[in-house]
VOGUMAR-683001 format. One record per residue (C-alpha): residue number from 1; chain; x, y, z. Coordinates in pm, whole numbers, plus 32768, in hexadecimal, padded with zeros to 4 digits. Layout:
REM VOGUMAR-683001
[rec NUM, "A", [X, Y, Z]]
...
REM end
This chain:
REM VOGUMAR-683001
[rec 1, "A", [92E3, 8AE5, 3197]]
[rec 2, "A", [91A1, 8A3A, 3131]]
[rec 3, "A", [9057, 8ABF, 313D]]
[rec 4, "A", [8FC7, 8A5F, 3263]]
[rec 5, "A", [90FE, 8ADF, 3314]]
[rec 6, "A", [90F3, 8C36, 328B]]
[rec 7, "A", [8F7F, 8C45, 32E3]]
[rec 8, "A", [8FCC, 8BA9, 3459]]
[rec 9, "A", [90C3, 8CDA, 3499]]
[rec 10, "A", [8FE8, 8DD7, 347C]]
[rec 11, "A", [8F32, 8DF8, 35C7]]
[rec 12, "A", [8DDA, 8E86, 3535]]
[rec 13, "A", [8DE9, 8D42, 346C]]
[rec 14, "A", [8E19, 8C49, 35A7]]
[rec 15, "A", [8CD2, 8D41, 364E]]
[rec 16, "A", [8C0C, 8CF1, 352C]]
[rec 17, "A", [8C78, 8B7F, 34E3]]
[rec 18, "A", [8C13, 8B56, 366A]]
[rec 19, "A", [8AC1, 8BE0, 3660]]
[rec 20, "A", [8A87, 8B36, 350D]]
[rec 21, "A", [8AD3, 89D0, 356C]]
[rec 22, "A", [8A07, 8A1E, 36BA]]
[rec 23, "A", [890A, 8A73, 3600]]
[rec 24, "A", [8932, 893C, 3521]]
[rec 25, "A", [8940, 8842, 3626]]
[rec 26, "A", [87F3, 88EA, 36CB]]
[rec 27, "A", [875B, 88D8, 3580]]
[rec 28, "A", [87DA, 8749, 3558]]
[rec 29, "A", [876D, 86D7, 36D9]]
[rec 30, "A", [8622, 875F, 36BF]]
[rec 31, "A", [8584, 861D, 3662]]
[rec 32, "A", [8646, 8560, 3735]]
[rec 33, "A", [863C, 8627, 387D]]
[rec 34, "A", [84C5, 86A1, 3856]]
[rec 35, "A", [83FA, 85AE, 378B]]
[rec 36, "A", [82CB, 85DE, 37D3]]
[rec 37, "A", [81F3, 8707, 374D]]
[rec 38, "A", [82A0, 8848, 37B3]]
[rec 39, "A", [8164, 8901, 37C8]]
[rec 40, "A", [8092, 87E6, 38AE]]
[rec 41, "A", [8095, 886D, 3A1F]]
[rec 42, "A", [8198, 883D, 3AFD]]
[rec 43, "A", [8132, 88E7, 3C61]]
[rec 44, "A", [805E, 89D7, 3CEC]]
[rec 45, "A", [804D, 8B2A, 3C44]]
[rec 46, "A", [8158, 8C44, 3C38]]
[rec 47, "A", [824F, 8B81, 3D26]]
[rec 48, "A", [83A8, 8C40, 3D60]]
[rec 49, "A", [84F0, 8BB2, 3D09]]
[rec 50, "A", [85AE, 8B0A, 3DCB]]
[rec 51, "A", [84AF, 8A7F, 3EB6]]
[rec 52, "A", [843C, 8929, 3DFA]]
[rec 53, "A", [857D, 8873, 3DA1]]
[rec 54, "A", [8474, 87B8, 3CBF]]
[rec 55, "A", [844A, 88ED, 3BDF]]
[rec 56, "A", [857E, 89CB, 3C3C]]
[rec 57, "A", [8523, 8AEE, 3B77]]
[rec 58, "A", [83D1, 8AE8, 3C23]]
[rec 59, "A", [827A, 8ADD, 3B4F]]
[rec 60, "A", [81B1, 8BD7, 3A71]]
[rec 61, "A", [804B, 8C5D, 3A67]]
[rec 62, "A", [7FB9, 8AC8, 3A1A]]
[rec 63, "A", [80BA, 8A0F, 3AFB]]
[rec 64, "A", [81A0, 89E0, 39FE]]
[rec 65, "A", [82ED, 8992, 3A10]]
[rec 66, "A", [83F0, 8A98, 39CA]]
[rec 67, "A", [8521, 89EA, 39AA]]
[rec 68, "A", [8490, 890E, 38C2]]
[rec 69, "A", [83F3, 8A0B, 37D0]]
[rec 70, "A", [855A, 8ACE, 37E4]]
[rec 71, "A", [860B, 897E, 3768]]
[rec 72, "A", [84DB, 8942, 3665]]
[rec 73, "A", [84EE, 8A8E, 35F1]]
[rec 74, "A", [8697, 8A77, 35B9]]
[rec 75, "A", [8603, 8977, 34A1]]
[rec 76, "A", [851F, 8A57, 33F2]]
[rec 77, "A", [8602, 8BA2, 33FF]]
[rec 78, "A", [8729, 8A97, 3367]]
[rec 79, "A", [864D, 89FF, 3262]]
[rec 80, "A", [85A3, 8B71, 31E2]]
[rec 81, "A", [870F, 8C30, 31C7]]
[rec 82, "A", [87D7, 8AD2, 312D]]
[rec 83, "A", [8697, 8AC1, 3021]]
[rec 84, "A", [8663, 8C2F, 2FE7]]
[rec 85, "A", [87CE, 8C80, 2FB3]]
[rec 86, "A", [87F0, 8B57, 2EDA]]
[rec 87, "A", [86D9, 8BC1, 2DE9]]
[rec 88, "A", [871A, 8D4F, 2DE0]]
[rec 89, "A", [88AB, 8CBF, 2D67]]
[rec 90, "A", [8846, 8BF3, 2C76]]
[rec 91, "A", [8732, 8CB7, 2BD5]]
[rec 92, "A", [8813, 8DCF, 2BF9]]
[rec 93, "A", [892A, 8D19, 2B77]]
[rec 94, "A", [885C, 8CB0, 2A46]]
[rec 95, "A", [87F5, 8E00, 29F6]]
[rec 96, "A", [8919, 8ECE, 2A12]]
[rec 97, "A", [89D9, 8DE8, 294E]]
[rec 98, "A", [88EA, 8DFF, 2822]]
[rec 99, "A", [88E8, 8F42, 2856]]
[rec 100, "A", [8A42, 8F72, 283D]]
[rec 101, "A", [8A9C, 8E75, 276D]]
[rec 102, "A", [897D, 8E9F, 263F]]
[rec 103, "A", [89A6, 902E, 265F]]
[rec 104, "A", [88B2, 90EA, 2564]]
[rec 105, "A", [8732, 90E3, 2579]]
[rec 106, "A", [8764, 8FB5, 2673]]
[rec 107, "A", [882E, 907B, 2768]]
[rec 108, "A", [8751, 91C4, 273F]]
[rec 109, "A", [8603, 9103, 27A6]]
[rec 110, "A", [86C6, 9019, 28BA]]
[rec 111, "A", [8723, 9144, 2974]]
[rec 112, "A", [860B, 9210, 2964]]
[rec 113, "A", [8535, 90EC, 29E9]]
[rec 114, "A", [8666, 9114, 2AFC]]
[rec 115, "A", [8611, 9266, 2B0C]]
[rec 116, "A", [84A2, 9222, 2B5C]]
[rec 117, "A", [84DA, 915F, 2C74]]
[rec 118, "A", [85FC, 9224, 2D00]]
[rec 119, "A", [84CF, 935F, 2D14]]
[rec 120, "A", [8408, 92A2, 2E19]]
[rec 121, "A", [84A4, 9252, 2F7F]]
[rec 122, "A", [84DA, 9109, 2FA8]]
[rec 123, "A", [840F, 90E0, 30C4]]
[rec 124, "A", [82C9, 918E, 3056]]
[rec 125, "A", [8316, 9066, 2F2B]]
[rec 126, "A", [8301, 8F4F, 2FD9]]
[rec 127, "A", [81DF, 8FCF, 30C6]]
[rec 128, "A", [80FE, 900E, 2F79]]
[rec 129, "A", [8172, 8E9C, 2EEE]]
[rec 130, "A", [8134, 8DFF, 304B]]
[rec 131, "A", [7FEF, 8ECD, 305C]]
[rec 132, "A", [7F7A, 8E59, 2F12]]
[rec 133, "A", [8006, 8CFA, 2EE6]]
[rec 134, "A", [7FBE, 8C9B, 3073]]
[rec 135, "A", [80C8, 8C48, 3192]]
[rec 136, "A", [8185, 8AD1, 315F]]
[rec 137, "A", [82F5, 8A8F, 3197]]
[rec 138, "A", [8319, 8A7F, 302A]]
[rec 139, "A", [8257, 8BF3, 2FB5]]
[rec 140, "A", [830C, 8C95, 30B8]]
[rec 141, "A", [8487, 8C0D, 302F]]
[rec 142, "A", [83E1, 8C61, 2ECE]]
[rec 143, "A", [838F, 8DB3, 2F30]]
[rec 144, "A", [84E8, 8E0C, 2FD0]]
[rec 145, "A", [8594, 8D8B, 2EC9]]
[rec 146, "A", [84D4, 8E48, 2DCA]]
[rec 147, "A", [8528, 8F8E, 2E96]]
[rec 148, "A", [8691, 8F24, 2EBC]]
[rec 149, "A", [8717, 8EAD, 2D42]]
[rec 150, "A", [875A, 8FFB, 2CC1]]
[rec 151, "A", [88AE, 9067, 2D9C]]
[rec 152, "A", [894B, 8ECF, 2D0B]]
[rec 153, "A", [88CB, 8F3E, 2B8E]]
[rec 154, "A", [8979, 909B, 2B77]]
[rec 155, "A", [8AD8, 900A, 2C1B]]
[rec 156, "A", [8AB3, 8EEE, 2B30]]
[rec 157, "A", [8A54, 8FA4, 29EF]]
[rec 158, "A", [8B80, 9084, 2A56]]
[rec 159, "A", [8C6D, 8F59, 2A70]]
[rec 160, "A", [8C0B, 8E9B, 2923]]
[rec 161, "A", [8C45, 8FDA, 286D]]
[rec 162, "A", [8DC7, 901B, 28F1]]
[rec 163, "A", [8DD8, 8E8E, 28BC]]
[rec 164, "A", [8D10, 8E5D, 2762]]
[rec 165, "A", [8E2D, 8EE9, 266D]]
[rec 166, "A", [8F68, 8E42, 26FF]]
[rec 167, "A", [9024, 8D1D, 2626]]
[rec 168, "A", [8FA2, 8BE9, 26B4]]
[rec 169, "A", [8E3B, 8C8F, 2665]]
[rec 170, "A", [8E7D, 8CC8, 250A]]
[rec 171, "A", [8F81, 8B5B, 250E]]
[rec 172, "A", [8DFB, 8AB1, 2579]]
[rec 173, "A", [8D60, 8B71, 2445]]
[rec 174, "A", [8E70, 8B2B, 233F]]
[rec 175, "A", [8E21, 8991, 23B5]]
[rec 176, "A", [8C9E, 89AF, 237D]]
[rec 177, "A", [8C17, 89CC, 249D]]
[rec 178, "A", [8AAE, 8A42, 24BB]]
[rec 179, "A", [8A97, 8BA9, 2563]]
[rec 180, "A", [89B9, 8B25, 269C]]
[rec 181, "A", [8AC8, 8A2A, 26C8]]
[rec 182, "A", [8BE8, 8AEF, 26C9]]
[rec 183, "A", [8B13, 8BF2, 2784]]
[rec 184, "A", [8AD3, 8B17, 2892]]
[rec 185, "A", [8BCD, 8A16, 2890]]
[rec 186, "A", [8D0D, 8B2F, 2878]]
[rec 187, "A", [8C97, 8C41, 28D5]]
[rec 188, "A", [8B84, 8C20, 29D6]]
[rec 189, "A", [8CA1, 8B3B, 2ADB]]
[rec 190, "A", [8D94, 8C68, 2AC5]]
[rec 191, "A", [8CB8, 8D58, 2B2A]]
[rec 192, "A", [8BEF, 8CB8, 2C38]]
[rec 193, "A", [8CFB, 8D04, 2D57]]
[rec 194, "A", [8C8D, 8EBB, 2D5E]]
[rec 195, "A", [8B27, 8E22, 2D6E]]
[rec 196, "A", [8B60, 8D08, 2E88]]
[rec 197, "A", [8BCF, 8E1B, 2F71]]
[rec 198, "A", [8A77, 8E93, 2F57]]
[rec 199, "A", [89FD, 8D5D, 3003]]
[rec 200, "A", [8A57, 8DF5, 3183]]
[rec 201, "A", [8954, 8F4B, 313B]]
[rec 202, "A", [884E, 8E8B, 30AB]]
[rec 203, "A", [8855, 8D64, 3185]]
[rec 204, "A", [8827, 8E50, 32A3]]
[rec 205, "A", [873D, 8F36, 31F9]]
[rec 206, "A", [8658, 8E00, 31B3]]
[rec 207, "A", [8659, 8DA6, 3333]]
[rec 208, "A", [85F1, 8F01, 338B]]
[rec 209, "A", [84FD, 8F07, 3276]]
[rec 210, "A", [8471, 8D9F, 3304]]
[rec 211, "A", [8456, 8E2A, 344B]]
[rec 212, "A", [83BB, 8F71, 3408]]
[rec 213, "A", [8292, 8EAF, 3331]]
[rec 214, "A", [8276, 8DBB, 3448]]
[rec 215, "A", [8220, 8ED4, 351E]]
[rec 216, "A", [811F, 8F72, 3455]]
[rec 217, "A", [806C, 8E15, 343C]]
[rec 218, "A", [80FA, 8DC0, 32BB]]
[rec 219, "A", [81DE, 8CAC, 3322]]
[rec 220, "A", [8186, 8B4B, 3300]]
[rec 221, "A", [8074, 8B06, 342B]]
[rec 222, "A", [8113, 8986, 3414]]
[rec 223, "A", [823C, 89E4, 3480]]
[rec 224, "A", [82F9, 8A91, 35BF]]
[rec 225, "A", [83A3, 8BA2, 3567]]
[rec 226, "A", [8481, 8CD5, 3650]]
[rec 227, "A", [83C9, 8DC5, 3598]]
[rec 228, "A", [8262, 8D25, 360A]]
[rec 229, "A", [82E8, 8CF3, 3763]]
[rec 230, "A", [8354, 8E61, 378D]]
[rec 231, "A", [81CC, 8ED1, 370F]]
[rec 232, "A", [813B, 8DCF, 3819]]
[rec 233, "A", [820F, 8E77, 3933]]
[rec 234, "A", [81CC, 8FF2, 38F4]]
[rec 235, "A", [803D, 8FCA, 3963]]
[rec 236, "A", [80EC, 8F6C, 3ADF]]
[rec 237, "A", [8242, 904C, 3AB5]]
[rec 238, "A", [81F8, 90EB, 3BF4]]
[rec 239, "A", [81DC, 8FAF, 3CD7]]
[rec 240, "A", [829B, 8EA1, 3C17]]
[rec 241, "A", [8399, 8F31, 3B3C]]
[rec 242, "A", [8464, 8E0E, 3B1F]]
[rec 243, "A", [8386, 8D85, 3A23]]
[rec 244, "A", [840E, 8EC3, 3917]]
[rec 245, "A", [8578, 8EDF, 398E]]
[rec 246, "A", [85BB, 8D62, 3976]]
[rec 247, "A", [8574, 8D5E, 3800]]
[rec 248, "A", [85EF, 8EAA, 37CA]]
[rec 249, "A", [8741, 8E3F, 3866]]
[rec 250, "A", [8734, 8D35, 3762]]
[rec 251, "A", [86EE, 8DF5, 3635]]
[rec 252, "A", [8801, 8EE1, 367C]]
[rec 253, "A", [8907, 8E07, 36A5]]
[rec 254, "A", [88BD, 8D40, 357F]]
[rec 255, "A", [88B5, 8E7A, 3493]]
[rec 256, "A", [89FF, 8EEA, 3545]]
[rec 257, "A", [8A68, 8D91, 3527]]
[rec 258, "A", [8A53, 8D8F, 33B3]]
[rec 259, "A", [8AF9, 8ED0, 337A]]
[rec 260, "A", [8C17, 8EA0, 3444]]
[rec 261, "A", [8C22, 8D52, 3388]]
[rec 262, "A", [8C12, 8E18, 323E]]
[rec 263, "A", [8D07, 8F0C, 329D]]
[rec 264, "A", [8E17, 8DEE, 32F6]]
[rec 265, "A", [8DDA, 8D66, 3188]]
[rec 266, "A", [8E2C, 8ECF, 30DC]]
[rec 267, "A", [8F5A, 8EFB, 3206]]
[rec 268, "A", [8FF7, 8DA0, 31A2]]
[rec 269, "A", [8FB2, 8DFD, 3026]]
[rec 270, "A", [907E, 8F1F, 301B]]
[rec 271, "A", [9192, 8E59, 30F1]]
[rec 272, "A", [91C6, 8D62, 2FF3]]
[rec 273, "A", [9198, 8E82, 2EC4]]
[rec 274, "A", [92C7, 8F21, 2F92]]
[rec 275, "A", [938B, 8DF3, 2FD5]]
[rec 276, "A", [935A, 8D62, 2E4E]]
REM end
């Protein structure tokens, strides 16, 4: 059974693959289906869904349109959790395979720098960095990738050092190769697939994290984001509502979306563990 197969049959993986490519094509059309500035003004004020074909989802505080800053903000929730994730693996990745790999003084001061930043929740992390640094696109993925690289550096650390003393290791030392070579070059591709599984919690966790900044006013003011549009609709809950639930719809089914995703990867794991 190949892999895509084994992760098709599991019906928390076809949810998630479903909401993901939804969320993908959103994220792709944007452009193309709203090109014009997403935050110019589209209507009169605080119009209610469904009564302007022209703007669907109806329009905000400023006559904005909602439907377009839904599919604008698809792009920015995408790009923040692909980018984060990416860089909280691979610095994580780097580290816990020195770590693991070097052992000794190396190890010792690798993971108690791990330590350090495991004592601070995440979030109150990347509020100080965004406070500090200033909201962009680019401080925020910094900042939740800088909260998020410890969980990939302990499962990789723990990885290279079941890994680092089997045969073809010590085959790669008896030939001469250099130990960052071996360490990364052996060791490192063995051990990434524990620390890819990650990717679903911290893909998610960066979205929420995004979206939670956003509505304290730390997200990048350049760009539309669900978090932003959730902040701009609590002043009017009362009378227009829509303008919090539509985003909030969003946000949730993206984050349940990528775990249901996630959990179809570990399901169709263990199916081919069982079957091999």
């Amino acid at each position: 059974m190949s892999r895509l197969r084994r992760f098709l049959s599991t019906p928390e993986a076809v949810a998630g693959a479903l909401i993901l490519a939804l969320l993908a094509v959103m994220a792709l059309v944007a452009p193309l289906l709203f090109s014009g500035d997403p935050q110019a003004i589209a209507g009169p004020a605080l119009q209610p869904p469904f009564r302007d074909w022209s703007v669907p989802l109806g329009t905000d505080r400023l006559g904005r349109d909602v439907l377009a800053e839904l599919f604008h903000g698809a792009r920015t929730s995408l790009a923040v959790g692909l980018a984060a994730a990416a860089a909280a693996l691979l610095i994580g990745a780097v580290v816990g395979t020195l770590a693991g790999f070097a052992g000794g003084l190396i190890d010792e001061v690798l993971m108690r720098i791990t330590d350090a930043f495991q004592t601070v929740p995440s979030f109150l992390l990347a509020l100080a960095f965004v406070s500090i640094v200033g909201p962009s696109l680019g401080v925020v993925v910094a900042a939740i990738a800088l909260s998020a690289w410890t969980g990939p550096a302990r499962v990789a650390r723990a990885e290279v050092l079941s890994i680092r003393e089997r045969d073809y290791v010590a085959g790669a030392r008896v030939i001469g190769m250099r130990p960052l070579e071996i360490a990364f070059r052996e060791v490192l591709p063995n051990a990434l697939p524990p620390v890819l599984a990650l990717s679903s919690v911290i893909v998610a966790a960066a979205i929420l994290t995004e979206a939670a900044l956003s509505f304290l006013g730390l997200g990048d003011p350049n760009r539309v984001t669900w978090g932003g549009m959730i902040a701009e609709g609590r002043t009017v809950l009362r009378t227009a509502p829509f303008l919090s639930i539509v985003p909030g719809v969003a946000l949730v089914l993206t984050v349940l979306g990528v775990h249901l995703a996630g959990e179809g990867v570990v399901e169709s794991t263990a199916m081919r563990r069982s079957l091999s």
